[in-house]
Short mmCIF file of the C-alpha atoms (twelve columns), coordinates in Angstrom:
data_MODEL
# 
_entry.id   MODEL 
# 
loop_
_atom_site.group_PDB 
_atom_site.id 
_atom_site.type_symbol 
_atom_site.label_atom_id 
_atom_site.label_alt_id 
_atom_site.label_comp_id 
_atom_site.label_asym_id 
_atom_site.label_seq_id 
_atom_site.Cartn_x 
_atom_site.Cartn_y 
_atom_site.Cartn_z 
_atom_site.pdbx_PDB_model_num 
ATOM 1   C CA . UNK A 1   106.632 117.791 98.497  1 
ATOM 2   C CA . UNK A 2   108.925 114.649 98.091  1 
ATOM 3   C CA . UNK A 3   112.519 113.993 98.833  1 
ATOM 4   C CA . UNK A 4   113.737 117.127 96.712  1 
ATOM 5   C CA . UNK A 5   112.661 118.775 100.150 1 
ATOM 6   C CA . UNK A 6   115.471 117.782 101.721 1 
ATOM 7   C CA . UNK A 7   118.192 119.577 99.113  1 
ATOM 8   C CA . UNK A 8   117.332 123.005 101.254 1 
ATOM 9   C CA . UNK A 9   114.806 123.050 104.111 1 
ATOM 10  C CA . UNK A 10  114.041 125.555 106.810 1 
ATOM 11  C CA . UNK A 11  115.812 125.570 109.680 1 
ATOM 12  C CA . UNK A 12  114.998 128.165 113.011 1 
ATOM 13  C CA . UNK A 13  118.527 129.614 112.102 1 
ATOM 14  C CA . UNK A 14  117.632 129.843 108.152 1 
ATOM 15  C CA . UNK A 15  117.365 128.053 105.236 1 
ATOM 16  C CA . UNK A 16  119.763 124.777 105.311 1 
ATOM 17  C CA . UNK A 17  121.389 122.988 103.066 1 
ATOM 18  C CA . UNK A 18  122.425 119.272 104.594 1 
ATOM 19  C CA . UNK A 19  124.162 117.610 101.884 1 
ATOM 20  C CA . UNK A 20  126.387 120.911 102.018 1 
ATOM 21  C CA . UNK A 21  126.145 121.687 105.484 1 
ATOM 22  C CA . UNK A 22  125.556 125.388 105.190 1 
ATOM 23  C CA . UNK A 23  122.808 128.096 105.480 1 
ATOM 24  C CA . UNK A 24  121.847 130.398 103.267 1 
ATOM 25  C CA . UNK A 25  121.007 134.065 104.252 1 
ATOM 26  C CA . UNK A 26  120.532 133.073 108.378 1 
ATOM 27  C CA . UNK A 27  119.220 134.592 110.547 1 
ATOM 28  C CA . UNK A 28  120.383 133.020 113.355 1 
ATOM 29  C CA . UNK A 29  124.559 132.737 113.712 1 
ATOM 30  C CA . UNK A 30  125.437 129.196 111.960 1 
ATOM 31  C CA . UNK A 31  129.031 127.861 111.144 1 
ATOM 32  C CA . UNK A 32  128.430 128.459 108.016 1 
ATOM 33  C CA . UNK A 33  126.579 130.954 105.780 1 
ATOM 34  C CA . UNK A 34  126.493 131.203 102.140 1 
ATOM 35  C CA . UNK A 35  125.357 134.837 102.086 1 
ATOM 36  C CA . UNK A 36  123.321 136.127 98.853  1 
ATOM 37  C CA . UNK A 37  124.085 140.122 99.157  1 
ATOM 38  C CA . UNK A 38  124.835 142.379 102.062 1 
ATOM 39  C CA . UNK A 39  121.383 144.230 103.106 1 
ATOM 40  C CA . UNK A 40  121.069 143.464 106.921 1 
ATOM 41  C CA . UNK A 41  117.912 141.125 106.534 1 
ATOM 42  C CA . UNK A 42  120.456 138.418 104.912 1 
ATOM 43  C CA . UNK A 43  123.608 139.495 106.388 1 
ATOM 44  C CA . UNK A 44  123.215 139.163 109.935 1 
ATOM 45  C CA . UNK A 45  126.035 139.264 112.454 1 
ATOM 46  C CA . UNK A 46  127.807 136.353 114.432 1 
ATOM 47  C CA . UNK A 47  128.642 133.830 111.756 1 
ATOM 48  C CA . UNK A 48  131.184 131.168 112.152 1 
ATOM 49  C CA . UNK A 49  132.327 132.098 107.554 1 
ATOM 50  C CA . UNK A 50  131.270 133.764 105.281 1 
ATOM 51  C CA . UNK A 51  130.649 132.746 101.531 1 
ATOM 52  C CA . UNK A 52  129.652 135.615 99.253  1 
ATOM 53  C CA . UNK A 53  131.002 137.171 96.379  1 
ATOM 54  C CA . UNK A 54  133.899 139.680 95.785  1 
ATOM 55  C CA . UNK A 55  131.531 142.427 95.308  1 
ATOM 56  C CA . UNK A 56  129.734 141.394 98.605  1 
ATOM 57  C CA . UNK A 57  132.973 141.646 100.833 1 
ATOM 58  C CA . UNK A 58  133.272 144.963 101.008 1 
ATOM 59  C CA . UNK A 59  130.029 145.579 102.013 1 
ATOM 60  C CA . UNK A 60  130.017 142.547 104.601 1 
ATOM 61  C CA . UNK A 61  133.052 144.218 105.940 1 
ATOM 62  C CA . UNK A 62  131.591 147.751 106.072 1 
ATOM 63  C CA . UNK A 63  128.529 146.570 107.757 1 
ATOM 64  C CA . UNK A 64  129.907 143.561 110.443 1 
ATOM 65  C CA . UNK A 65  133.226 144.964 111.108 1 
ATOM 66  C CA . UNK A 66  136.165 141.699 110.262 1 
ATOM 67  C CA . UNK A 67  134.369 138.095 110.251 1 
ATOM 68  C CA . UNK A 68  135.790 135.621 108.385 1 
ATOM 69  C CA . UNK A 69  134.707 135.743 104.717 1 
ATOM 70  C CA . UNK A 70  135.578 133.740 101.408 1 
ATOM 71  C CA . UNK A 71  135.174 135.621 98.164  1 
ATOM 72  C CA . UNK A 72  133.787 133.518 95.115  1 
ATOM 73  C CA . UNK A 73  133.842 135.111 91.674  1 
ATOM 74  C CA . UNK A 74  130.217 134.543 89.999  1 
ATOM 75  C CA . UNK A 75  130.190 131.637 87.919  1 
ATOM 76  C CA . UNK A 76  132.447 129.595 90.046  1 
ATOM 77  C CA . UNK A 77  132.403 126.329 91.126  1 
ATOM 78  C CA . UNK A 78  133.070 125.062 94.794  1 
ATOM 79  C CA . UNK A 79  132.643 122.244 96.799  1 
ATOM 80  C CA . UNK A 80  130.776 122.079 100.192 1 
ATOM 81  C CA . UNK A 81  130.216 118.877 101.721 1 
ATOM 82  C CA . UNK A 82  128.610 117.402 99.136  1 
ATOM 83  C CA . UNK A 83  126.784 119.556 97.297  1 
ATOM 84  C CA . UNK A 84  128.616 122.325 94.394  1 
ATOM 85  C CA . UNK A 85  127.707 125.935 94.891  1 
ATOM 86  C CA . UNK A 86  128.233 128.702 92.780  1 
ATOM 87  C CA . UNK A 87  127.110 132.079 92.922  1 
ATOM 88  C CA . UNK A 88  125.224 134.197 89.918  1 
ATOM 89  C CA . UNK A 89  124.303 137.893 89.112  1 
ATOM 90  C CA . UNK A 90  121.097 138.599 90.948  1 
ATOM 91  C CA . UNK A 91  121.029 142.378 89.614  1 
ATOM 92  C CA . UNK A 92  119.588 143.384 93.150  1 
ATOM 93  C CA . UNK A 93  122.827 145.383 94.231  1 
ATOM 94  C CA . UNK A 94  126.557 145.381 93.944  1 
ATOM 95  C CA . UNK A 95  127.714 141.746 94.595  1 
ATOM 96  C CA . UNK A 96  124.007 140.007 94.628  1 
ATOM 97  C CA . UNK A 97  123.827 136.785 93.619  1 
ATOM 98  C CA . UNK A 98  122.000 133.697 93.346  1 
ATOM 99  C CA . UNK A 99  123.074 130.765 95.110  1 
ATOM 100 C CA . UNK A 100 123.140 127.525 92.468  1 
ATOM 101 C CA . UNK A 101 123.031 124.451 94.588  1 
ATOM 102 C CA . UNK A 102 123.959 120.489 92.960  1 
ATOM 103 C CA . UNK A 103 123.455 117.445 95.115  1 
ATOM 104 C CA . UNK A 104 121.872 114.423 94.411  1 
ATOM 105 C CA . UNK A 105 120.903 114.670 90.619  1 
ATOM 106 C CA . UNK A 106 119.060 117.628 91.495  1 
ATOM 107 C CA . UNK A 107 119.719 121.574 90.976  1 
ATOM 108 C CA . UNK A 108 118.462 124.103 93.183  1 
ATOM 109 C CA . UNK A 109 118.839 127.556 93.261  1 
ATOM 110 C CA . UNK A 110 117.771 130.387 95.718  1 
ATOM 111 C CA . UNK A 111 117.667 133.945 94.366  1 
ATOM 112 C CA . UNK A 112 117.834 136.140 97.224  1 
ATOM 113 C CA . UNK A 113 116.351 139.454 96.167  1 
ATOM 114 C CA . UNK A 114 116.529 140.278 92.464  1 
ATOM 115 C CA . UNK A 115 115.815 142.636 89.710  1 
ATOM 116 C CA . UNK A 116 116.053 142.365 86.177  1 
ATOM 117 C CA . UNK A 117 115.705 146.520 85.383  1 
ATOM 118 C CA . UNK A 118 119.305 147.670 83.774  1 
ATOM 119 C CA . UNK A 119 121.770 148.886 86.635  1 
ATOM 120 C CA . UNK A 120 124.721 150.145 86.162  1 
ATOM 121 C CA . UNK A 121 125.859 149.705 89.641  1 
ATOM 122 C CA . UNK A 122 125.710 146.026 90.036  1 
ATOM 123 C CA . UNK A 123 125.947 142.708 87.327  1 
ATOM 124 C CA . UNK A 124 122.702 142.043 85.433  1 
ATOM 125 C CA . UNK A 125 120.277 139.071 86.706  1 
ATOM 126 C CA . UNK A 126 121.468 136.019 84.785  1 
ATOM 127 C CA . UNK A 127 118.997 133.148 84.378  1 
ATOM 128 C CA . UNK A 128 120.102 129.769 86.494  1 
ATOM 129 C CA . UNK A 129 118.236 126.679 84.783  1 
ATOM 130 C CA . UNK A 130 117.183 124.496 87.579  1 
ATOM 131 C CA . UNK A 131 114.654 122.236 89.024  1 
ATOM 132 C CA . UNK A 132 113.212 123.987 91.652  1 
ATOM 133 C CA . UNK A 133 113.606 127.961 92.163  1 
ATOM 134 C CA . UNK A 134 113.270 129.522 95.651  1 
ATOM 135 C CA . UNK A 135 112.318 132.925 94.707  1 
ATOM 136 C CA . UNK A 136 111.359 136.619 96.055  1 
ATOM 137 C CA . UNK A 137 107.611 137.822 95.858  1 
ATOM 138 C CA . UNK A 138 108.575 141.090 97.313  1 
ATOM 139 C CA . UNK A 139 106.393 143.048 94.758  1 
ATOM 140 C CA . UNK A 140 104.026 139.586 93.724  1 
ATOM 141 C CA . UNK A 141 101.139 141.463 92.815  1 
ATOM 142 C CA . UNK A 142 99.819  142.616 89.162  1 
ATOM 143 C CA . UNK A 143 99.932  146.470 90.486  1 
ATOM 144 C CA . UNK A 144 103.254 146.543 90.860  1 
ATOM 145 C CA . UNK A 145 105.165 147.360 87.427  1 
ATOM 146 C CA . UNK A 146 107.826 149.791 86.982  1 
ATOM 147 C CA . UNK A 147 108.717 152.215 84.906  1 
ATOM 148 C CA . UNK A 148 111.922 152.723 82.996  1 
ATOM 149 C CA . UNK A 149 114.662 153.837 85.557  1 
ATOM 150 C CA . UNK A 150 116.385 157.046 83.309  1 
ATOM 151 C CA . UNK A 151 112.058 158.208 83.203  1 
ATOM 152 C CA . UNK A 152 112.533 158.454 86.766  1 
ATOM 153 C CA . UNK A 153 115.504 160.148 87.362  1 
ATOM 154 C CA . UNK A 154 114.725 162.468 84.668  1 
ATOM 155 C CA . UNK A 155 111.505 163.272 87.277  1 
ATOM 156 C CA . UNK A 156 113.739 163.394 90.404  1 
ATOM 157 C CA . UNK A 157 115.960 165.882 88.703  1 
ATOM 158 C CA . UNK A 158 112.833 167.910 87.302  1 
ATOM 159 C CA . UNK A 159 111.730 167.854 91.070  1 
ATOM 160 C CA . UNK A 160 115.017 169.753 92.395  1 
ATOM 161 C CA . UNK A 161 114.240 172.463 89.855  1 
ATOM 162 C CA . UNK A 162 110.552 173.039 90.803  1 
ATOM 163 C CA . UNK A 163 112.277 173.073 94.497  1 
ATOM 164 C CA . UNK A 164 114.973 175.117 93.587  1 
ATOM 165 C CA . UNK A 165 112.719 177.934 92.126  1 
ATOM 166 C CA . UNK A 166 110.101 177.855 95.051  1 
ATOM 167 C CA . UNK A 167 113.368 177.922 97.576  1 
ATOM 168 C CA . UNK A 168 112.972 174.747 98.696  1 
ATOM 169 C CA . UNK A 169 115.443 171.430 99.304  1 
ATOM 170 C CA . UNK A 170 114.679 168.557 97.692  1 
ATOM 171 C CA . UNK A 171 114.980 165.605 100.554 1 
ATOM 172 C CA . UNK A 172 114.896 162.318 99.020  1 
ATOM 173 C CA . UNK A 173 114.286 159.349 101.208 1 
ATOM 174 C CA . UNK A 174 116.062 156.007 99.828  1 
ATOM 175 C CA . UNK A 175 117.930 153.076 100.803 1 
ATOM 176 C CA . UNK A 176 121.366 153.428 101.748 1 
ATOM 177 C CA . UNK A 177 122.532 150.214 100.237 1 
ATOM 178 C CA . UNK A 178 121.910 150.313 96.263  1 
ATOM 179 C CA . UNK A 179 118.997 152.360 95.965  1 
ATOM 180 C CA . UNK A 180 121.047 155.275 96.188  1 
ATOM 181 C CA . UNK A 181 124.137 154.155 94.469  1 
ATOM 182 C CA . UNK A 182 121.532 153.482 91.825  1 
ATOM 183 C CA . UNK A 183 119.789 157.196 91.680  1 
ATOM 184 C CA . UNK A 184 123.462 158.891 92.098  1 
ATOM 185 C CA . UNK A 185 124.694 156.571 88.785  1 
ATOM 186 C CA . UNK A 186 122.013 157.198 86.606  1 
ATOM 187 C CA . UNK A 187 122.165 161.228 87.449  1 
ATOM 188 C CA . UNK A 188 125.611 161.234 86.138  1 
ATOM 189 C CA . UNK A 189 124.178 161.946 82.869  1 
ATOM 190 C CA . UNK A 190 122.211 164.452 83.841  1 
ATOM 191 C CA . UNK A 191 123.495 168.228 84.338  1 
ATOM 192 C CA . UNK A 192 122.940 168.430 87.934  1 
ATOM 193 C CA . UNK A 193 124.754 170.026 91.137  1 
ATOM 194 C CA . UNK A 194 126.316 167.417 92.991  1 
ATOM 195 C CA . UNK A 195 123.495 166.076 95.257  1 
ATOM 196 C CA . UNK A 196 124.023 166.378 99.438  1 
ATOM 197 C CA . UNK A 197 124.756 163.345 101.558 1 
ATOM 198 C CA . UNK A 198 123.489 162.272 104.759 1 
ATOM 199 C CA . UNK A 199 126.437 160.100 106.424 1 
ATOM 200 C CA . UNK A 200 124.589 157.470 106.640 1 
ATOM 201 C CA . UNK A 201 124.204 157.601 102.841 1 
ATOM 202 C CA . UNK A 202 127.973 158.772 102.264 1 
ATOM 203 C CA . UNK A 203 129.520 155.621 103.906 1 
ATOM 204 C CA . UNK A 204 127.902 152.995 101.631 1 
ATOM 205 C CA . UNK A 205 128.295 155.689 98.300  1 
ATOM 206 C CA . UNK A 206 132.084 155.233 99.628  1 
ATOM 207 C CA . UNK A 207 131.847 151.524 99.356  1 
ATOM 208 C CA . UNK A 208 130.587 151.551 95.947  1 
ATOM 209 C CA . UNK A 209 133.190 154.249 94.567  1 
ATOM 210 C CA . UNK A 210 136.149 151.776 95.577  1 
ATOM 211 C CA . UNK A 211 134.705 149.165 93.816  1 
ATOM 212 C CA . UNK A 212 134.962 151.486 90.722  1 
ATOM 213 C CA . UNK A 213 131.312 152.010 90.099  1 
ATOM 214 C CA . UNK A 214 131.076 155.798 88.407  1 
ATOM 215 C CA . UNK A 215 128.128 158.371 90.146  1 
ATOM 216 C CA . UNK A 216 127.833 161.664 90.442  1 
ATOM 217 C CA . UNK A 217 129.787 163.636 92.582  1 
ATOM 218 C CA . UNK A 218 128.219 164.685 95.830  1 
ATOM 219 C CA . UNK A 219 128.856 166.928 98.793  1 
ATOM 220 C CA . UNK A 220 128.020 165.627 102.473 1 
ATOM 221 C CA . UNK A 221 125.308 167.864 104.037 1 
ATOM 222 C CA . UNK A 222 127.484 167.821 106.839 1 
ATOM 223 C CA . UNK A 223 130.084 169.840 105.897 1 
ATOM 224 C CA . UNK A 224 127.684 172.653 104.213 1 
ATOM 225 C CA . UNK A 225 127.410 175.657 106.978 1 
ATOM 226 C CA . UNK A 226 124.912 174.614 109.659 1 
ATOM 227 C CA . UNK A 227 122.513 177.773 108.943 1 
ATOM 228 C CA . UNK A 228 123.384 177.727 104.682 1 
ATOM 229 C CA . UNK A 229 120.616 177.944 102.068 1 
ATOM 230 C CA . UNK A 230 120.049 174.708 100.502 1 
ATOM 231 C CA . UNK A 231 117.491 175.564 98.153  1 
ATOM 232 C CA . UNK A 232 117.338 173.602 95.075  1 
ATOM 233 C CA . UNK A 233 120.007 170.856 96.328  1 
ATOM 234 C CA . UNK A 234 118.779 167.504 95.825  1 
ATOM 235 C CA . UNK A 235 119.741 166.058 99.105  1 
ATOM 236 C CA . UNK A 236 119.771 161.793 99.969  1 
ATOM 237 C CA . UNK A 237 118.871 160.751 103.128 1 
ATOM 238 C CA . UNK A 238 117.992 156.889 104.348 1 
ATOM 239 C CA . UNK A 239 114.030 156.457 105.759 1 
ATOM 240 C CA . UNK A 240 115.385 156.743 109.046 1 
ATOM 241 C CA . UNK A 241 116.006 160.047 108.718 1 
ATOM 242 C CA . UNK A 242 111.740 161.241 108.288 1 
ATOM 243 C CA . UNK A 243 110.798 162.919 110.945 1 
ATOM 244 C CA . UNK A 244 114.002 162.921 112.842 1 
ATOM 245 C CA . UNK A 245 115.587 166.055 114.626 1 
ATOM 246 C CA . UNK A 246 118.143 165.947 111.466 1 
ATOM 247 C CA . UNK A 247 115.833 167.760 108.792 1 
ATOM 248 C CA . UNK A 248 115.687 171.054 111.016 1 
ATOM 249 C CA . UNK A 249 118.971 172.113 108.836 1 
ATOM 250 C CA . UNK A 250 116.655 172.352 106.030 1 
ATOM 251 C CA . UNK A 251 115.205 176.099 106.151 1 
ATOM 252 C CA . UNK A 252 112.459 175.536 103.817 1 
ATOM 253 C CA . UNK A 253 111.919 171.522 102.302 1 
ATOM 254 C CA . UNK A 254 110.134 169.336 100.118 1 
ATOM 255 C CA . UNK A 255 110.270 165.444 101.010 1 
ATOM 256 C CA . UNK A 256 110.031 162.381 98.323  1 
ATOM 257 C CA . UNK A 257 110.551 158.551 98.468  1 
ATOM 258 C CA . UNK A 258 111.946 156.785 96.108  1 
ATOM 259 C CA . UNK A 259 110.877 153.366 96.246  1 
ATOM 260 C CA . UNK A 260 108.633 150.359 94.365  1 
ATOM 261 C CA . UNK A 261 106.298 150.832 97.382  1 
ATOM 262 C CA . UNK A 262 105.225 154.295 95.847  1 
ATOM 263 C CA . UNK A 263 103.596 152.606 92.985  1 
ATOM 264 C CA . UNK A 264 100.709 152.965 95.160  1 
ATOM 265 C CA . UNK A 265 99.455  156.506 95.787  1 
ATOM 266 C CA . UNK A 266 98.090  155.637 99.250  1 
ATOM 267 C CA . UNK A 267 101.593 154.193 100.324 1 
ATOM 268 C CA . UNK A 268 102.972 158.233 99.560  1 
ATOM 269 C CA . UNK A 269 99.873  159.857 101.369 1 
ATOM 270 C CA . UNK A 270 100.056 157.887 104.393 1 
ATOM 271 C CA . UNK A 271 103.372 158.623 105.356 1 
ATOM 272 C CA . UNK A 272 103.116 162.270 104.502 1 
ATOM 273 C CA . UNK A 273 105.187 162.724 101.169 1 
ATOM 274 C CA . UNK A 274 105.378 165.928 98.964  1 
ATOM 275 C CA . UNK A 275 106.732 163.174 96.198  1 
ATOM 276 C CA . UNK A 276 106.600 159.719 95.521  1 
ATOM 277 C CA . UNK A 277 109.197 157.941 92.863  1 
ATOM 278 C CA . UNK A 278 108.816 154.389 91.910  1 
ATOM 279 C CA . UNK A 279 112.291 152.941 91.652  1 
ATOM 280 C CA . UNK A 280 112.643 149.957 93.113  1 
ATOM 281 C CA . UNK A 281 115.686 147.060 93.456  1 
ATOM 282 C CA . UNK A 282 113.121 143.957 93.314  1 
ATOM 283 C CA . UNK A 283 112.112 141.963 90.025  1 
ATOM 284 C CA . UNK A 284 108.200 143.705 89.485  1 
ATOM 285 C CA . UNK A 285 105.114 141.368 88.803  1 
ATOM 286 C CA . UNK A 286 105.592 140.768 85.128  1 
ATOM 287 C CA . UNK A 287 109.731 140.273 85.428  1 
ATOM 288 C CA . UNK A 288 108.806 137.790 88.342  1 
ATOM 289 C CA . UNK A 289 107.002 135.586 85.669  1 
ATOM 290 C CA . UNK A 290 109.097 135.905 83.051  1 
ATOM 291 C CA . UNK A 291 112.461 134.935 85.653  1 
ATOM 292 C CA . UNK A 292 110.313 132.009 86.887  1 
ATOM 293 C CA . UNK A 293 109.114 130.840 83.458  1 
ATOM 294 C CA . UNK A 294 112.696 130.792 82.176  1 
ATOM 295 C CA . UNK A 295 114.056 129.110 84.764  1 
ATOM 296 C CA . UNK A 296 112.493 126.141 83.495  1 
ATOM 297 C CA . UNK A 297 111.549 125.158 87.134  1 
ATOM 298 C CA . UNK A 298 109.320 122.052 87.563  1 
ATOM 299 C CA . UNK A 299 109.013 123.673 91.324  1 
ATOM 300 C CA . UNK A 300 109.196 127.166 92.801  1 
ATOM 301 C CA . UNK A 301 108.878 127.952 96.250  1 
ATOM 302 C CA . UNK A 302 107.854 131.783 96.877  1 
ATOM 303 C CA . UNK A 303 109.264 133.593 100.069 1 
ATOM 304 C CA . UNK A 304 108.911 137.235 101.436 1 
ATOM 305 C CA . UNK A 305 106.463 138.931 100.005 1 
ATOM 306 C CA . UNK A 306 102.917 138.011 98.595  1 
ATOM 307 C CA . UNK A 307 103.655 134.790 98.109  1 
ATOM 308 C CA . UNK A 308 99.715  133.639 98.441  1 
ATOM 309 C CA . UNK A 309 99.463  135.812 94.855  1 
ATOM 310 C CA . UNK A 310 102.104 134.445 93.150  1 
ATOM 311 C CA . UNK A 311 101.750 130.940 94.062  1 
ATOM 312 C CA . UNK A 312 97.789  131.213 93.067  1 
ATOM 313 C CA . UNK A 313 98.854  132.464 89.432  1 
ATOM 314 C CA . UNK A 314 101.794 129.745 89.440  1 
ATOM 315 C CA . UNK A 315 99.612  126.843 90.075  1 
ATOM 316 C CA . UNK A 316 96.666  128.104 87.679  1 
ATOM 317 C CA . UNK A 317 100.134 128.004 85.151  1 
ATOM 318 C CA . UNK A 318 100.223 124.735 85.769  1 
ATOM 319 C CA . UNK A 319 103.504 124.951 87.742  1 
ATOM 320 C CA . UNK A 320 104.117 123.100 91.407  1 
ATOM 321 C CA . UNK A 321 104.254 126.066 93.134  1 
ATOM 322 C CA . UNK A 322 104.314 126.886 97.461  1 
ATOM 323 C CA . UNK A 323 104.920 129.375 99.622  1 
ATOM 324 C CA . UNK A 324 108.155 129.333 102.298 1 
ATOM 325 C CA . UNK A 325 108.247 131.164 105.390 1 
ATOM 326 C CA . UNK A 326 111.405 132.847 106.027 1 
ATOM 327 C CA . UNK A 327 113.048 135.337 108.052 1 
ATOM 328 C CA . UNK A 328 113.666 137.843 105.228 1 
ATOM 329 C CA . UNK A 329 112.363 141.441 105.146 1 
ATOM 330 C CA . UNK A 330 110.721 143.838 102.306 1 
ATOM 331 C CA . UNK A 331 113.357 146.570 101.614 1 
ATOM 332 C CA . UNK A 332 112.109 148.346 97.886  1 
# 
């Protein structure tokens, strides 16, 4: 592995950067945390600062209450220690970035989760040249390859109409943080009745709308009347919500996910949905080459994900390529 190592290592709190002093995306509290976008597997609770971009703030804010945060437009510069950081588009969700690390003669950069799919809710991925690339494998297998994002909406929204005329809802499971941001933007073009809102969905649609992203307009579910029809609404509620005392509102209901995991039929059939939509906020198996490959990375260390896969193809590319355990999870 060599002395470039040392530039970022793992730590038990998180990936740590000595010549800067800071962590990146801990998951243990630190003083300092350079944070790469607010889903709760790299935005943890109980650090000392913050780093993270503007778009990030609002979103650390709405999830961990008032910690002490620093707001760095993408592209700039800043010192820390002795290394200079700057943040970059990831595409992943509003305020993603990459974290760009200099020290030493050497460039490093760590992509949190990205995505390189059009999305009109967040800044597009922007390639980082560097020497070695810490990247995602969320989706690191050849299966996984997705399929144009408007295609899929179109389906969701041809899904509430085969509801609506068998008197059904339409329930659609998806992630509360940019997932369905994403699928509320994107129906904006279509002719639709505004979809229904589980709170849990609402608060983070809330948090994008003040940061001037345009959706749809919705209704919260909460304020329909507790024994109204809701045949043919389109209704967004986070995974939490399957199987939970909540969808006894619902008369008469069909239930989808929309997620890369439903790229694989089994994934839908095993945890019982009518519908399965493959949308997903991660970079898929081709776009994950392609990132790397521009890059122009001499290393890449693969984390989350099936990183066995993607370092096997790497190496047979000829490219010094190993896996890194972190603490991360595998949101879609």
């Amino acid at each position: 592995m060599g002395a470039a190592r040392e530039l970022v290592e793992p730590r038990p709190e998180g990936l740590y950067c000595a010549a800067g002093d800071f962590h990146i995306d801990p998951w243990l509290p630190v003083p300092r945390a350079v944070i790469t976008h607010g889903h709760g597997d790299h935005a943890r609770e109980g650090m000392g600062e913050y780093h993270c971009t503007p778009g990030t703030v609002p979103i650390l804010r709405w999830r961990l209450g008032e910690p002490r945060i620093v707001g760095h437009a993408h592209g700039e510069t800043f010192d820390m220690g002795g290394a200079r950081v700057s943040l970059h588009p990831a595409g992943h969700v509003l305020g993603s970035a990459q974290v760009r690390i200099e020290a030493g003669g050497e460039v490093w950069v760590a992509s949190g989760d990205y995505k390189r799919q059009p999305d009109p809710t967040c800044a597009p991925f922007e390639v980082v040249p560097c020497d070695v690339f810490i990247t995602e494998a969320t989706f690191a297998l050849p299966v996984y390859r997705w399929p144009g994002t408007r295609e899929v909406v179109a389906e969701i929204a041809q899904w509430r109409r085969t509801c609506q005329a068998r008197g059904d809802a339409a329930i659609l499971f998806c992630y509360a943080l940019g997932k369905a941001q994403r699928i509320l933007a994107e129906l904006a073009a279509f002719d639709e009745p505004p979809p229904l809102l589980h709170g849990a969905i609402a608060a983070g649609v809330e948090v994008y709308r003040a940061a001037g992203v345009a959706m749809a307009a919705t209704e919260l579910v909460s304020d329909q009347p507790a024994r109204g029809d809701h045949a043919g609404r389109l209704v967004l509620a986070p995974p939490s919500a399957a199987g939970s005392p909540w969808l006894r509102r619902f008369r008469r209901a069909q239930q989808g996910f929309a997620s890369g995991w439903m790229r694989i039929r089994g994934n839908r059939r095993r945890r019982n949905f009518d519908r399965g939509f493959v949308m997903s906020d991660h970079a898929d198996w081709p776009d994950l080459l392609r990132t790397i490959e521009q890059t122009g990375a001499r290393r890449v260390l693969a984390t989350h994900g099936s990183t066995d896969a993607l370092v096997r193809t790497l190496r047979e590319r000829g490219v010094d390529a190993h896996a890194l355990r972190t603490g991360f999870g595998e949101d879609a």
